[in-house]
Structure formats: structure tokens, C-alpha cells
C-alpha positions in Angstrom: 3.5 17.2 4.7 5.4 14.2 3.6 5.4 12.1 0.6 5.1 8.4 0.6 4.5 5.2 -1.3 1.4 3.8 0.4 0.3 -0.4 -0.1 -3.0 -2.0 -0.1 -2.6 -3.0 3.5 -2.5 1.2 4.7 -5.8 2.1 2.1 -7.6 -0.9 3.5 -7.9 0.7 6.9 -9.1 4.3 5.1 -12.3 2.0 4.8 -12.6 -0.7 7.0 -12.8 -0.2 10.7 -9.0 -2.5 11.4 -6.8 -2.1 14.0 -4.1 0.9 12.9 -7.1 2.7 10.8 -6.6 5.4 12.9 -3.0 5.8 11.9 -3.3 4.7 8.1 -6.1 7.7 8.6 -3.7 10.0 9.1 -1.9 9.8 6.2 -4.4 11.1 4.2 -5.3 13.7 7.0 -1.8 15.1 6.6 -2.1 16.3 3.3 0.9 13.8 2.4 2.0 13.1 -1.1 1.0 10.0 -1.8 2.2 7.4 -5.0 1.7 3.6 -5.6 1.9 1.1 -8.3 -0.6 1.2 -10.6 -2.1 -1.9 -10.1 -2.8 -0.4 -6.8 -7.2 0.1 -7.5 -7.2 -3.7 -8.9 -5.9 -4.8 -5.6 -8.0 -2.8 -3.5 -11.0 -3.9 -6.0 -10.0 -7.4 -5.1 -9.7 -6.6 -1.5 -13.7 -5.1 -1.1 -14.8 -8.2 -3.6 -13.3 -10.4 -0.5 -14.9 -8.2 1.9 -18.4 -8.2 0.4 -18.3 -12.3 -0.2 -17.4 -12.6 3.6 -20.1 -10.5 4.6 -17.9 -7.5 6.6 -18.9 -5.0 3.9 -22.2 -3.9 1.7 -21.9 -4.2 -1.8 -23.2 -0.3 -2.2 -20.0 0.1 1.1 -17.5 -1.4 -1.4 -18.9 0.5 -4.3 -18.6 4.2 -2.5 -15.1 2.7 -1.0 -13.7 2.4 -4.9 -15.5 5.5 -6.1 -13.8 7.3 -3.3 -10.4 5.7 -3.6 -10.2 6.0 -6.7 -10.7 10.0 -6.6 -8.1 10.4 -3.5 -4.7 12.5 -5.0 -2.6 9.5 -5.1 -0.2 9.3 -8.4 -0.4 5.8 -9.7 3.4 4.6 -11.2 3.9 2.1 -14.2 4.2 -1.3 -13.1 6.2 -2.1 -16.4 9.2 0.4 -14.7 9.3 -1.3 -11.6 8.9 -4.9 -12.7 12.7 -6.1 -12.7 14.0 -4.4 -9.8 10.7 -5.9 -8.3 11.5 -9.5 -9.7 15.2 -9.2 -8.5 14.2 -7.9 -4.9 11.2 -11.0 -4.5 14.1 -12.9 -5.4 16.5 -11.9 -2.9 13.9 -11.1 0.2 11.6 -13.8 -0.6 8.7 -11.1 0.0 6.2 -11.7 -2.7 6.5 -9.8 -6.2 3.6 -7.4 -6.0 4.7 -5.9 -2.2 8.5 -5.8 -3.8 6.5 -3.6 -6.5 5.8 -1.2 -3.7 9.4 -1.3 -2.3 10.4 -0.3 -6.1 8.4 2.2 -6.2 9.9 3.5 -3.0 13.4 3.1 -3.8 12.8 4.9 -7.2 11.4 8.1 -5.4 13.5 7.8 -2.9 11.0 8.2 -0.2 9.3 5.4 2.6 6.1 3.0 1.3 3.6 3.0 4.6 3.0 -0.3 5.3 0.2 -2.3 7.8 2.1 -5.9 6.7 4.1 -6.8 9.5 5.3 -9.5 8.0 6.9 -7.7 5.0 8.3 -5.3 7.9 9.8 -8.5 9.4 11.2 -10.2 6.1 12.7 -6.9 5.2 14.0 -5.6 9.2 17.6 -6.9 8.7 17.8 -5.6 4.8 19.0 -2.6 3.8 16.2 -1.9 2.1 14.4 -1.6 5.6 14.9 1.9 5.4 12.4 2.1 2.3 9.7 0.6 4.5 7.5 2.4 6.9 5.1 0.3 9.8 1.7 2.7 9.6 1.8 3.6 13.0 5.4 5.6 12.6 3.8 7.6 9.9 
């Protein structure tokens, strides 16, 4: 068992068949501790209203998604706590404010966020916050 901050990009493929599902599976598999922001349902909520308008998902599919995310064991932080460390990393990685949240959040429990954003695994590769963040299939 492990304990882990876990992003949007990671719960997305709990529900939608991606490419790294399998792995982003097997978090929640593990029995792993899991925390994230607590804006973290909003964004997923935002994520299955994209997914419904686009015609990937069912509205009843994106309605049993949330119901179920939203009973999985993970602890949900105070954005409020994170926000200036947040604000002050965006500023210095360029990585956009709510994945810096995330970062926070793992810097504050001194543990790794799981990540499926390459990008963000780029932008932050050569930082030494890079040892906060996690690519899903190393999990």
C-alpha cells in the first residue's frame, strides 16, 4: 500500500476506457491512500459534462461515474492551504495554477501526486520538484 496525491488526469481513466487506464486502475486496486485538492469532484464534474457534450459518454455513464467517484476513500485537502505555495510554484514552473495545487498538495504530505499529464511531467522533469511527481504508469 502507498499513499499518493492523485489529479484529474489519473481518475479520468478509472472511468473512461484511455490509454494508461489500466495503470491509473491500479491505484485504486492497490488499496493506496489516496488525497487531492478539494476542488478535485468539480473538475472531474467538468471533465464528464465535456465527455457527455462530445458524445464519448451517456449522461446516466457520467452520472454513476460521479456517484461512484465521489464515494471512493480519497481525502479531499483545502484549496485555501495550498493556494500560495500553488500561485508561487505556477509562477516559477509556468504549469498552470490548479495542477501546481496538486504538486502542493504533494509537497505538504510529503508523498508523489500520480499524474497521466505528460506535459506537466515535462515542464516539471528538470525541477526539483520532479521528485513530487509521479507518470501513472510508474505507480
Amino acid at each position: 500500500m502507498s499513499f499518493y496525491v492523485v489529479d484529474a488526469s489519473v481518475a479520468a481513466k478509472w472511468f473512461l476506457n484511455e490509454v494508461h487506464s489500466p495503470a491509473a486502475l491500479g491505484i485504486l486496486k492497490d488499496g493506496n491512500e489516496l488525497h487531492a485538492p478539494d476542488f478535485f469532484l468539480l473538475e472531474m464534474d467538468s471533465l464528464f459534462c465535456k465527455r457527455i457534450r462530445r458524445g464519448d459518454i451517456s449522461e446516466i455513464d457520467g452520472n454513476d461515474a460521479r456517484s461512484i467517484l465521489a464515494s471512493l476513500p480519497i481525502t479531499r485537502h483545502s484549496s485555501e492551504t495550498l493556494r500560495e505555495t500553488a500561485y508561487a510554484i505556477a509562477n516559477q514552473t509556468g504549469c498552470s495554477l490548479y495542477d501546481c495545487l496538486y504538486v502542493t498538495l504533494a509537497v505538504l504530505l510529503e508523498t508523489r501526486m500520480v499524474t497521466a499529464d505528460r506535459r506537466l511531467c515535462r515542464r516539471l522533469a528538470d525541477n526539483p520538484l520532479a521528485g513530487y511527481v509521479l507518470w501513472v504508469e510508474d505507480a
